[in-house]
C-alpha positions in Angstrom: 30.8 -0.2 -29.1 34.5 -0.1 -28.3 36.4 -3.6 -27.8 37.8 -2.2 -24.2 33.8 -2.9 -23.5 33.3 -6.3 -24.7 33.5 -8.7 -22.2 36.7 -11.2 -22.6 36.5 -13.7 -25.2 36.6 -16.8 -22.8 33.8 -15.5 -20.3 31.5 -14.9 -23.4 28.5 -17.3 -23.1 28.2 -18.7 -26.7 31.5 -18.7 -27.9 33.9 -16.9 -29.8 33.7 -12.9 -30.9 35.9 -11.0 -33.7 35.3 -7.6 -34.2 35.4 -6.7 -37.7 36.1 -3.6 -38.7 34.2 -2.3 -42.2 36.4 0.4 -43.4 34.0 1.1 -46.5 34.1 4.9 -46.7 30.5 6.1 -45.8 30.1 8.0 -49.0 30.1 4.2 -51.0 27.7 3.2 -48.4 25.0 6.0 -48.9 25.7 5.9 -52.9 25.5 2.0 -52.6 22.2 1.9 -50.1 19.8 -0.2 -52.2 17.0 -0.4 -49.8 17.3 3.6 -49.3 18.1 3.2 -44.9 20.7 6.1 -45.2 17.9 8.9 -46.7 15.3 7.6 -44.3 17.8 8.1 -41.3 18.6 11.6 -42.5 14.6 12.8 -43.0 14.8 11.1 -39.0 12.9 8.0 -40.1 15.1 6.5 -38.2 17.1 7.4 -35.2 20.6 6.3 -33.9 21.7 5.6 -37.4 25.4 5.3 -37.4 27.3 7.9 -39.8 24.0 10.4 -40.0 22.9 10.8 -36.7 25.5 8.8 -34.2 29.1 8.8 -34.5 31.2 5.9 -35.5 33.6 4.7 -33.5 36.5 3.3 -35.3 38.2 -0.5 -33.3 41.2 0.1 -32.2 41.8 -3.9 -31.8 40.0 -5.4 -34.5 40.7 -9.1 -35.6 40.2 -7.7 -38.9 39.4 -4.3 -41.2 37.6 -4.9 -44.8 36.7 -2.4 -47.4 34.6 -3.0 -50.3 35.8 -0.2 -52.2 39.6 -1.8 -52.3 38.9 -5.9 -51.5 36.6 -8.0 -53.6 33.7 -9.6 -51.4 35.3 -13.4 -52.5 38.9 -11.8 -51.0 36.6 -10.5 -47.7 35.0 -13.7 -47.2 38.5 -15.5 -47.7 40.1 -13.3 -45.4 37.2 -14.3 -42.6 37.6 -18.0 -43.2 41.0 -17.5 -42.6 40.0 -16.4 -39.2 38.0 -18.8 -38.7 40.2 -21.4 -39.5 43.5 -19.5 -37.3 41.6 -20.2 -34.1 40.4 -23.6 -35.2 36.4 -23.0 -35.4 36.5 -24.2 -39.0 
């Protein structure tokens, strides 16, 4: 889902929402898939699996892009504090 479709941040019931992009290359996801979601989405196990059967659709405004493959998880989980904190939620 696009950001152009979310509804505006103020008239969200709930609160506040940041899209995060994860830039993780899909390749380091599949090698990486633990629990095995990627080969059960390509024998159609499961449908509407994004990166085997749907296409992703890359932000174009998000409030932040993360990759495992170049940022350490403590730098990714730093960098979304820092969000957090910006806008005063933490």
């Amino acid at each position: 889902m696009l950001r152009e479709s979310y509804p505006p941040r103020n008239k969200q019931v709930g609160g506040n929402f940041f899209p995060i992009h994860v830039a993780t290359p899909l390749e380091h996801c599949k090698s990486t898939d633990h629990k095995g979601v990627y080969a059960q989405a390509r024998h159609g196990e499961i449908r509407g699996f994004v990166g085997v059967d749907t296409e992703y659709e890359v932000p174009k405004k998000a409030d932040l892009a993360v990759d495992v493959t170049t940022q350490s998880i403590p730098s990714i989980v730093h960098s979304v504090v820092l969000l957090l904190e910006t806008t005063s939620l933490l």
